[in-house]
N, C-alpha and C positions, 0 to 999 in steps of 0.2 A: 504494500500500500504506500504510495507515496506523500511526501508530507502533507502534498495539499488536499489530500482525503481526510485527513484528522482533523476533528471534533478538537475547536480551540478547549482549551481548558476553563470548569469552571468554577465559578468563586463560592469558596464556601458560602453559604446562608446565615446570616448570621442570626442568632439565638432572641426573640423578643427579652426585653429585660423583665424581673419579674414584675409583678406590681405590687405597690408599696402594702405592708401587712397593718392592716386597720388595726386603730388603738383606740383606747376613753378619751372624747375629746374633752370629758370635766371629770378624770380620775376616777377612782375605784370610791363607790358611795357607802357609808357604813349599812350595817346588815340591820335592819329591823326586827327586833325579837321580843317585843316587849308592848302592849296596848299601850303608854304614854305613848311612844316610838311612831307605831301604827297610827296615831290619833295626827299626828304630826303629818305625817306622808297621805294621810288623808286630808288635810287640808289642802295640802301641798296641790295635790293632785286636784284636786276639787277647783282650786284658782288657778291650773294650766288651760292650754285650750287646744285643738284639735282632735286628733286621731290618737289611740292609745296605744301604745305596741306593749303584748303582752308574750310570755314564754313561762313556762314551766319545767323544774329537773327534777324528775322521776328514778328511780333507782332501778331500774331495771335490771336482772339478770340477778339482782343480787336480795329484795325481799320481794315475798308474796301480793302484798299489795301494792296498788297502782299511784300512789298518793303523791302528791305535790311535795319535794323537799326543798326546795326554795322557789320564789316566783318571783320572775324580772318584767321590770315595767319602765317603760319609757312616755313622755308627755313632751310637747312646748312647751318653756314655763314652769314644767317643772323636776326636768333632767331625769334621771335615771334611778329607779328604785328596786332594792331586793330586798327580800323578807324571806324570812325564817318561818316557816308556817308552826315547826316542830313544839318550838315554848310557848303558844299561844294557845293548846290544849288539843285533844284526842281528836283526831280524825275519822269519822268528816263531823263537818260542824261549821258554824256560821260567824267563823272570825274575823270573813275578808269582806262580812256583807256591807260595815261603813264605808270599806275602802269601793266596792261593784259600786252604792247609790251612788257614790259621788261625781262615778265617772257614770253615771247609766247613760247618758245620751249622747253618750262617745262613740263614734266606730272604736271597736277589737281590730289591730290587725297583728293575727298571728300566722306562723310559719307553719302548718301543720294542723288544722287545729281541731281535726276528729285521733288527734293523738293526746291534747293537752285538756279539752274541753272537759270531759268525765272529774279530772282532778282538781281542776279548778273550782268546778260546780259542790264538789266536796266539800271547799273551803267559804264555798254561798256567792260565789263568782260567776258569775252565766250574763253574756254578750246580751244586746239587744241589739247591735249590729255587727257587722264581722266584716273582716276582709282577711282571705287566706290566701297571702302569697304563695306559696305553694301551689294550691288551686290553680289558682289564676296563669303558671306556668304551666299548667296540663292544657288549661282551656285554650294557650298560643302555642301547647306543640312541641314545650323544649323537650328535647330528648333528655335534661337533666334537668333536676327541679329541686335539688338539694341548696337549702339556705347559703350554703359557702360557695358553690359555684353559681348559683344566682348573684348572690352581691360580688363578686371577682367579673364573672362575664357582663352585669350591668349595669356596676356601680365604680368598676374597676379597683377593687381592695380583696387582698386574701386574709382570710380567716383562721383563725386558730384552731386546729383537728385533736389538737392532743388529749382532750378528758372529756372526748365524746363519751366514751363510755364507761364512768368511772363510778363507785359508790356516791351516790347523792348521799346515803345518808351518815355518811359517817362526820365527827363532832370532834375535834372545830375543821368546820371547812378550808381547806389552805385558801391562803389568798390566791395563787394562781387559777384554782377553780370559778374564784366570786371574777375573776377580769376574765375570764372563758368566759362564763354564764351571761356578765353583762353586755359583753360583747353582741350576744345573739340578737338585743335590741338596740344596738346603736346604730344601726340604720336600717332599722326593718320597716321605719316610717318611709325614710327615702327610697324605698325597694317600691312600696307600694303604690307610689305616685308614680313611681317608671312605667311598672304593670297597668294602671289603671290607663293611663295614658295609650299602653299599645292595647289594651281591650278596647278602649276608645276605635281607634285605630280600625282592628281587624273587625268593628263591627260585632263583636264580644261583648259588648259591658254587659247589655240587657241580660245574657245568658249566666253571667257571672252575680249577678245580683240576684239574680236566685237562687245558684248554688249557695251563695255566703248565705242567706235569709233561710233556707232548708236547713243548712246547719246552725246555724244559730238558734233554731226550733225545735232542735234533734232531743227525739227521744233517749236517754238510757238505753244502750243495748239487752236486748233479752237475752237470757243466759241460755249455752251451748244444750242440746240433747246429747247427753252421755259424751261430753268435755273427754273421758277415757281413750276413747273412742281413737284419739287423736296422739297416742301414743308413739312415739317414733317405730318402725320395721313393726308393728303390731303385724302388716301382713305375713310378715314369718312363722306366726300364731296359726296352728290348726285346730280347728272342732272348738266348738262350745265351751267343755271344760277350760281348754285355755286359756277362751278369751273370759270366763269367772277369773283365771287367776290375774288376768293384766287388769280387769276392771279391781278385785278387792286390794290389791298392791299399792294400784294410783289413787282408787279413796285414801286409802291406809296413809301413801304417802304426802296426798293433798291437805290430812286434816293434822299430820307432822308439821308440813310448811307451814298450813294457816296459823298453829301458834305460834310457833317461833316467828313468823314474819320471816322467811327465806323463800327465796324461790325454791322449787319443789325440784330440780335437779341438782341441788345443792346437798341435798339430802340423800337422795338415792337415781341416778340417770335411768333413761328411759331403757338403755340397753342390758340392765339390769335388771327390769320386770320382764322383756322381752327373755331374756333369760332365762329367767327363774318357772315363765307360763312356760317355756319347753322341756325347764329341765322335769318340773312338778317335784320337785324335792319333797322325798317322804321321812325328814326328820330334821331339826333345827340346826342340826350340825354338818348336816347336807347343805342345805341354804348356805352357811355363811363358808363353804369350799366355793360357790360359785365365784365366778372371777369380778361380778359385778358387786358382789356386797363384800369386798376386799377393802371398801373403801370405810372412810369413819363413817360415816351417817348407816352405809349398811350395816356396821357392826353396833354400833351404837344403839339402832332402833329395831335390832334384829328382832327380840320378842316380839314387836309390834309386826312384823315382817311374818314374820314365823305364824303366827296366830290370822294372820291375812290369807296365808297358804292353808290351813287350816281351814278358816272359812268357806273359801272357795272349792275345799275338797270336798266337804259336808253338802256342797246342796243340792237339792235333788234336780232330776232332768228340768221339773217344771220351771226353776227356779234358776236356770242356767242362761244370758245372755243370748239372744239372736246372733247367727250368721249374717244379718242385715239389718244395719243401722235404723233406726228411727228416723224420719225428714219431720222439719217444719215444712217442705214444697215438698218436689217432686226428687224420683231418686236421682241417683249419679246419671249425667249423659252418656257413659261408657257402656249400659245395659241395654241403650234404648234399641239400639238396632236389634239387636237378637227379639226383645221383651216387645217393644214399643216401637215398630216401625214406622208408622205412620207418623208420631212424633218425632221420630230422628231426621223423617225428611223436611217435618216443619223446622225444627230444630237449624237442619241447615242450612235451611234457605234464608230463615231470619237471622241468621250469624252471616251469610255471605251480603245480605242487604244493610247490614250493621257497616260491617267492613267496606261496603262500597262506600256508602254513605260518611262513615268516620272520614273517608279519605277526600270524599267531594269540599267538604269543612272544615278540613286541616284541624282534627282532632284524635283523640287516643280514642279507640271502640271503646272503652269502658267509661269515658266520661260523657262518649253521646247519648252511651244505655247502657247500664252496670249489667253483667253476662248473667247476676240471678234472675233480674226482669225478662231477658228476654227466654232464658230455659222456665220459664214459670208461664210464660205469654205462649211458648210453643206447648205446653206440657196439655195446657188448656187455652186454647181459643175463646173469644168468646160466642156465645151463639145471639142474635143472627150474628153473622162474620161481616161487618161493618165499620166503615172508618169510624163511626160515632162510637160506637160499641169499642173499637179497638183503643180507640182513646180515652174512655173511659177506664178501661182493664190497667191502660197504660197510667194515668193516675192513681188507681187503686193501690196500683203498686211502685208507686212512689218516685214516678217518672217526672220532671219539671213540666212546665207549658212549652217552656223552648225547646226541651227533647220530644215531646209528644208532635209541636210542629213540623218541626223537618221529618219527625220516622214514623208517623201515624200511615201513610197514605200508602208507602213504602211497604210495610210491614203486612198491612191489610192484603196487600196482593202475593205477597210472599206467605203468608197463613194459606192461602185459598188451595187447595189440592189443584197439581198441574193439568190443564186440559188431558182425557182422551188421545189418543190417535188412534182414529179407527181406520182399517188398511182398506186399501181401494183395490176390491176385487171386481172392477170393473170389465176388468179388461182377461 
């Protein structure tokens, strides 16, 4: 090849620089732990004015319950606030309800905020308006919706990662956690005018003010049918008796966690009842050779263990758990073909009309129609099979106006069994 065939050389690219790592623009604010304290930051608050950015840190992975261990709040006017929910008395209870009046007729704008709402409403805090950046980034499409790469990608500042997932409840809080925490509302107000602006934009808001306004209404979650159920590898479980021994295990070990306040694999992991329902260990001293209660929590709560195994050996056929779950709907869509064919074809005709549609309005399928509505909408039609009727079923089950709009008319035709082809024996 000669020179003048060569591909001049070319220049490295160079590397964007980072961007600069967001800090407290008014410092680390003391921890409120005390009703003087509270009485104070409810004033405080009460005399700010706009929009309120709210957050909550929850302990997850590490106790039982869901509760609020501290709660960060940001105002104009009146800077940045955290509190200590812990010394202000037993959970749940109405300690935060001076500080809710005073902001009631505040927008909420939280990150997240069918993750944070339950625990807040614990402490007598419940929105009368909301705005969920988060949300709000499903409803434009980001492929990322996470609080750090939203304020990095459109506020241009990166975020602190390191005690994402750290004990909330442990006492005294380091400082570095309280400037993590407070961090999460120092510009979660300016996130939200970004958003609200590009829902503006895309022709979004209207759809977006009713999601905020649906959850801001939300019910309390009804509790799980047989929560057991949900065991990790439980499918490695064969026959009836076994799945008595994964359900009396996970009681057993559910009503361990609930006192202590642990999460309940802290105590004894799931690979461990999965275990134990195959080995059926017929003596105490069996159990505690398995490889899964080698750990403290198994040795420790082994009688309770032991006497769980026991139980579930003792009862009789009638008294043995189904091979199939209990529904609040309809069952898994993995049966329907074999079981329920007609519904698998409803099934997917209205998933593939989801899926078109999601894509016509630059949305995620599960925000134009969450997948239980529509396998509950296929499972049962309603009769007559009518766009009025379909729109109805469609609110029934807790579809917005803006999603019934656009997938009422759609949907109605993709319900309806496909024409006939009757063959032309004409000829």
């Amino acid at each position: 090849m000669s020179s003048s065939d060569e591909s001049p050389p070319t220049e490295p690219v160079a590397e964007a620089p980072p961007k600069p790592l967001l800090e407290l623009r008014d410092g680390l604010p003391p921890v409120v732990s005390t009703p003087y304290d509270l009485a104070l930051a409810v004033e405080a608050f009460g005399r700010g004015n706009g929009p309120v950015a709210v957050d909550a840190e929850r302990a997850s992975g590490y106790r039982y319950s869901q509760r609020a261990y501290l709660v960060q709040m940001r105002r104009a006017g009146a800077g940045t606030l955290l509190i200590d929910p812990a010394p202000l008395g037993e959970v749940p209870n109405e300690s935060l309800l001076p500080l809710a009046d005073a902001i009631r007729d505040a927008e909420w704008v939280i990150h997240a905020a069918s993750q944070d709402l339950a625990c807040l409403a614990e402490l007598g805090m419940r929105p009368t308006q909301l705005f969920d950046t988060e949300l709000a980034g499903r409803l434009l499409n980001y492929p990322r919706v996470g609080l750090a790469v939203m304020v990095e990608e459109l506020l241009g500042y990166r975020m602190r990662k390191e005690h994402s997932a750290v004990d909330w409840s442990k006492r005294p809080l380091p400082e570095s956690w309280l400037v993590y925490a407070a961090l999460d509302v120092e510009l979660l107000l300016e996130l939200r005018d970004v958003l609200a602006r590009q829902l503006e934009e895309a022709g979004k808001a209207e759809w977006a003010r009713q999601e905020f306004a649906a959850w801001a209404q939300m019910a309390p979650a009804t509790p799980r049918i047989d929560p057991w159920r949900r065991t990790s590898g439980m499918h490695r479980v064969r026959g009836r008796r076994g799945l008595a021994f994964v359900r009396e295990l996970w009681q057993t070990r559910d009503a361990l966690a609930r006192g202590r306040d642990v999460t309940p694999t802290r105590i004894l992991p799931d690979a461990a009842i999965v275990e134990a329902a195959q080995a059926t260990p017929a003596s105490r001293t069996a159990l505690s050779k398995l490889t899964g209660f080698a750990t403290r929590g198994g040795q420790r709560y082994l009688r309770d263990f032991y006497a769980a195994v026991l139980a579930a050996a003792d009862l009789s056929e009638r008294e043995l758990p189904s091979l199939s779950p209990r529904h609040n709907g309809p069952p898994p869509p993995r049966n329907w073909a074999a079981k329920h064919p007609a519904a698998a074809d409803r099934l997917a005709r209205c998933r593939a009309a989801v899926f078109a549609l999601a894509a016509e309005h630059d949305l995620p399928q599960e925000n134009l129609l969450s997948p239980d509505v529509v396998r509950r909408l296929a499972w049962t039609p309603p009769e007559p099979l009518t766009q009025d009727q379909v729109d109805a079923t469609l609110g029934t089950l807790g579809a917005r106006a803006w999603q019934r709009e656009i997938t009422t008319a759609t949907l109605t035709d993709a319900l309806a069994p496909p024409p006939r082809v009757v063959p032309d024996i004409s000829s």
